[in-house]
C-alpha positions as CSV (number, residue, x, y, z in Angstrom):
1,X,-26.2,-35.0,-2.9
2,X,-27.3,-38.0,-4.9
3,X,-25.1,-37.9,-8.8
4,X,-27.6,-38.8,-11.8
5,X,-25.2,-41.1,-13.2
6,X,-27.3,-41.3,-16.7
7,X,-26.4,-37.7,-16.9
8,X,-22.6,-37.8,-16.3
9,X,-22.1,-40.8,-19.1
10,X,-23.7,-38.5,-21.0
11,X,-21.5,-35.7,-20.2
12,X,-18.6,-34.1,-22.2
13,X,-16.7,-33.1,-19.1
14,X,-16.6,-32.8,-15.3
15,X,-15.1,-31.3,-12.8
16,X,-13.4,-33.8,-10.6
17,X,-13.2,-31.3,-7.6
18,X,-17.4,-32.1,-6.6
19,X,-17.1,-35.6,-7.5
20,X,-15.1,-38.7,-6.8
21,X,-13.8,-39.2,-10.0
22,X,-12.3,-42.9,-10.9
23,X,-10.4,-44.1,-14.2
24,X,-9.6,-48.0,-14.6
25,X,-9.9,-48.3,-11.0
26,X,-8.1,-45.4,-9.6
27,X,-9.5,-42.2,-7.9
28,X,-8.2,-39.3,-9.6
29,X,-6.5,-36.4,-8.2
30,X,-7.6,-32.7,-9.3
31,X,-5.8,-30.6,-10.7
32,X,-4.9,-27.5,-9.2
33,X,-6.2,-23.8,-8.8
34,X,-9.7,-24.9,-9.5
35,X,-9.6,-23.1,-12.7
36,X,-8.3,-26.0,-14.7
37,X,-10.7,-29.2,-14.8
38,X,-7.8,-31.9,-15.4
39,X,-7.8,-35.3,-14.2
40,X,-4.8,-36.5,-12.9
41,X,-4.1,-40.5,-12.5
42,X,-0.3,-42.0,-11.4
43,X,0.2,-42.2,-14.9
44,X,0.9,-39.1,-16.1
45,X,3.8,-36.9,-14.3
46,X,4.3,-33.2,-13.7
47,X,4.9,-30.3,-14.0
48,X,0.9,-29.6,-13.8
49,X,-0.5,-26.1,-15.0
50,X,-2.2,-24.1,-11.9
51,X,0.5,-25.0,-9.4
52,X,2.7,-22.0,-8.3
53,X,5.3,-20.7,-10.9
54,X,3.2,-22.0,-14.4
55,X,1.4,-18.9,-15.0
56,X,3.7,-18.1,-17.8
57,X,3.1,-21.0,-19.9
């Protein structure tokens, strides 16, 4: 399905998990559970909220 670019620039967020997300050149990886909508890049490191055992924080 074709993305309408114009609308995502104007966007405030996205979910990456549709879409092939890229920052500075990089494809991001979602973040998991599909309940969170982070972007995560090489830069930043875990622990990552949604994986197993980070329901209590």
């Amino acid at each position: 399905m074709p993305i309408d670019r114009a609308a995502l620039e104007r966007a405030r967020a996205a979910y990456t998990a549709r879409l092939r997300c890229v920052v500075a050149g990089e494809t991001v990886c979602v973040q998991a559970s599909g309940y969170y909508g982070g972007w995560i890049t090489a830069e930043i490191v875990e622990p990552f909220k949604g994986e197993p055992g980070t329901g209590h924080w």
